[in-house]
C-alpha positions as a Markdown table, in Angstrom:
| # | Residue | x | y | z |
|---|---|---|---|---|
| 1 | Unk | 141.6 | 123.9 | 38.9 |
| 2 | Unk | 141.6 | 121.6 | 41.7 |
| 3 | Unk | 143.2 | 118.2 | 41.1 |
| 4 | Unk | 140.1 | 115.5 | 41.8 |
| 5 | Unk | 138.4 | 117.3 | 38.7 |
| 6 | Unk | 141.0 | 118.0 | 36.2 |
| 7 | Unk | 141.9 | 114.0 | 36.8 |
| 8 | Unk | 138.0 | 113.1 | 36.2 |
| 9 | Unk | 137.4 | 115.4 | 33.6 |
| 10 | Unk | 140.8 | 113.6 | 31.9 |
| 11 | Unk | 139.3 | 110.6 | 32.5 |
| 12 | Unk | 135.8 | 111.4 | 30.9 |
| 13 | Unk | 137.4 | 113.0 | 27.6 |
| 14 | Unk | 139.7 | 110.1 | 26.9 |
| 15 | Unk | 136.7 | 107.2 | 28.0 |
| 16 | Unk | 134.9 | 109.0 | 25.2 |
| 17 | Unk | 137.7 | 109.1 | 22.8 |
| 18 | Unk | 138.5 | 112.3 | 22.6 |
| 19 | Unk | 141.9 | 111.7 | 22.9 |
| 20 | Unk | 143.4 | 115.5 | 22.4 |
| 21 | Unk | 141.2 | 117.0 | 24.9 |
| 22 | Unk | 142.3 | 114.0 | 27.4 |
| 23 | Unk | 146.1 | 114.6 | 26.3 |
| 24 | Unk | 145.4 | 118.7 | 27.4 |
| 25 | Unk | 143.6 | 118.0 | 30.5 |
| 26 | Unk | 146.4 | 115.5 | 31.5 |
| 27 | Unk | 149.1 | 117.6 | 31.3 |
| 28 | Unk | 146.9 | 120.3 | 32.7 |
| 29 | Unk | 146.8 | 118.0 | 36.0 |
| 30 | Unk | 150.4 | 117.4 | 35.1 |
| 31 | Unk | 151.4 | 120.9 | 36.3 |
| 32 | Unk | 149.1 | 120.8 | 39.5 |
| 33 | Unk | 151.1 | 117.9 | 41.0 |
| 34 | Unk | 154.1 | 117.9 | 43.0 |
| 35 | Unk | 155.3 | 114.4 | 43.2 |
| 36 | Unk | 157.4 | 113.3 | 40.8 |
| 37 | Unk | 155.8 | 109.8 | 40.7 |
| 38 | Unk | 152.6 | 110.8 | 40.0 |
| 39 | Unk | 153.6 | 113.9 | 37.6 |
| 40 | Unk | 155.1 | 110.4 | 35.8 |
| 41 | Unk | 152.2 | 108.8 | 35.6 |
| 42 | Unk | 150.2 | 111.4 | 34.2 |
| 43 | Unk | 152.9 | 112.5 | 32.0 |
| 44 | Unk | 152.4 | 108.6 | 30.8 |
| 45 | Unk | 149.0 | 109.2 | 30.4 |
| 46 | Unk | 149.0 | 112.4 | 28.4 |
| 47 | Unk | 151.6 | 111.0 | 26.0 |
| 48 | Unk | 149.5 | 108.0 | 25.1 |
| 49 | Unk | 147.0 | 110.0 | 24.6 |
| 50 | Unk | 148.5 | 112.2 | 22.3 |
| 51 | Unk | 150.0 | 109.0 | 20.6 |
| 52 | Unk | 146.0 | 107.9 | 19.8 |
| 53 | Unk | 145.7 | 111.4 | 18.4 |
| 54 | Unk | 148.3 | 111.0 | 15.9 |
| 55 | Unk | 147.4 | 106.8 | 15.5 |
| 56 | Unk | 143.9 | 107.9 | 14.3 |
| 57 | Unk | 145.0 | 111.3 | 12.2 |
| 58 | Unk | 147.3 | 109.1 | 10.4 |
| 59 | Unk | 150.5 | 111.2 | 11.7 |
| 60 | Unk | 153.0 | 108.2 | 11.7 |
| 61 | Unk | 156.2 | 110.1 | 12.0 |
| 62 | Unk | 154.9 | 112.1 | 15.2 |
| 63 | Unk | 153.9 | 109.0 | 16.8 |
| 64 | Unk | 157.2 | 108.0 | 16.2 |
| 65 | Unk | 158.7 | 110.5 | 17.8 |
| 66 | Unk | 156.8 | 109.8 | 21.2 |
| 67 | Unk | 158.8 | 106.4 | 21.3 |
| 68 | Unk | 161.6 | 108.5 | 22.8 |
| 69 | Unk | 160.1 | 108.8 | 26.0 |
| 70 | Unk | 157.4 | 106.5 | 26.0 |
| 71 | Unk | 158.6 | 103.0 | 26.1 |
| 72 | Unk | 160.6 | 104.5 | 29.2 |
| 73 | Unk | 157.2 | 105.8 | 31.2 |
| 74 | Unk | 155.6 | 102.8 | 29.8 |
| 75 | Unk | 157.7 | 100.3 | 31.6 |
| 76 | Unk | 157.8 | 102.5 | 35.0 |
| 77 | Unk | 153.9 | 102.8 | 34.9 |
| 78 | Unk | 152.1 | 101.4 | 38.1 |
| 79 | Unk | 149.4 | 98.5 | 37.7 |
| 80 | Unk | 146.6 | 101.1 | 39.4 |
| 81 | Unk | 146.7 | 104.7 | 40.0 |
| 82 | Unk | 143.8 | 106.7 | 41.6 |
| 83 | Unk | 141.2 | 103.7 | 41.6 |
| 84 | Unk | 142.0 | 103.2 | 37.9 |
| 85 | Unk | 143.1 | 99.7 | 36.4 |
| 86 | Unk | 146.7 | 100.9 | 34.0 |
| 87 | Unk | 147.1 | 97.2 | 33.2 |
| 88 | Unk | 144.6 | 97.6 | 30.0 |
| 89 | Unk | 146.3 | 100.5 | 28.7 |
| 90 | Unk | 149.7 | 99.9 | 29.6 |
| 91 | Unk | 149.3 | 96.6 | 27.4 |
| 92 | Unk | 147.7 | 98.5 | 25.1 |
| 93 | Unk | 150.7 | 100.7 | 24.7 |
| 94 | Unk | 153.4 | 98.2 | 24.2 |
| 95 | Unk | 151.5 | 96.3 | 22.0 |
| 96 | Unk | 151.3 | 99.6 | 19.9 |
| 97 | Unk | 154.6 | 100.4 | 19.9 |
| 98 | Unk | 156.2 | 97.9 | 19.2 |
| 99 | Unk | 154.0 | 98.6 | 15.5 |
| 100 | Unk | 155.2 | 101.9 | 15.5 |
| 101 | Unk | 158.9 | 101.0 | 16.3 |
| 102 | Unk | 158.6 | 97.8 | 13.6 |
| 103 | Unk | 156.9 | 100.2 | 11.0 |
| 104 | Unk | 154.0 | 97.9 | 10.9 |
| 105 | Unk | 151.7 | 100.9 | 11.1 |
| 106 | Unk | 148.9 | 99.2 | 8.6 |
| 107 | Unk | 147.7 | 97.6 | 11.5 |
| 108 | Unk | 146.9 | 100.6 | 13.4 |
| 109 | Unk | 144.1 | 102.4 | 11.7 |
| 110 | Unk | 141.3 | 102.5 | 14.2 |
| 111 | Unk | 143.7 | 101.5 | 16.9 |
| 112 | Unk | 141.9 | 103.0 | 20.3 |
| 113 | Unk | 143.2 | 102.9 | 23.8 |
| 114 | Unk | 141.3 | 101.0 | 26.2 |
| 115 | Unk | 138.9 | 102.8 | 28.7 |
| 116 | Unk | 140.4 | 103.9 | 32.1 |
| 117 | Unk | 138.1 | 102.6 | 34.5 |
C-alpha cells in the first residue's frame, strides 16, 4: 500500500478514536519505511496508540508493559512530522505515563489522545 495513504488512513482511524485500527495501520506504515527516524516515529505513534487501547479497555498491566519502550520514543519524538503538530500528543503521553508508572490509573478512565492534526 503506498505510504501517503496508509499514513492518512492512520491518521483518520486514530482522529476518530479508533485507536486499534490506528495502532494496525501505523505499524502497517511502520514496515513500508526505510529510515530509521521515521520508522521511530511511527513506531511512537503505534505504541501510543495501542496504549489508548488498553487505557480505555481497562488493561492496566498491558499498558504498563508499553512503559518499556515508550518513555524512550516519547522523549526522541520530533515537535512535527509529515505536516502534523506531535506536541499535543507527545504531552499527552508523558502526562499519561507518568499515571501509569505512579499507579495512579483512577485517573485514566476516558483518557483519549489528542487529535493529530
Amino acid at each position: 500500500m503506498e505510504i501517503d495513504k496508509l499514513w492518512a488512513d492512520a491518521l483518520k482511524e486514530h482522529n476518530i478514536e479508533e485507536f486499534h485500527e490506528a495502532h494496525e495501520l501505523f505499524e502497517d506504515l511502520w514496515m513500508e519505511l526505510d529510515e530509521r527516524v521515521e520508522k521511530d516515529i511511527v513506531q511512537t505513534l503505534a505504541q501510543i496508540d495501542a496504549l489508548a487501547v488498553h487505557i480505555n479497555t481497562g488493561n492496566m498491566r498491558a499498558a504498563q508493559r508499553l512503559m518499556k519502550q515508550l518513555p524512550e520514543l516519547v522523549r526522541n519524538m520530533p515537535k512535527e512530522y509529515r505536516g502534523v503538530n506531535l506536541l499535543p500528543i507527545k504531552k499527552w503521553t508523558e502526562e499519561t505515563m507518568v499515571k501509569i508508572i505512579g499507579d495512579n490509573v483512577a485517573n485514566l478512565k476516558k483518557n483519549i489522545p489528542p487529535r493529530l492534526i
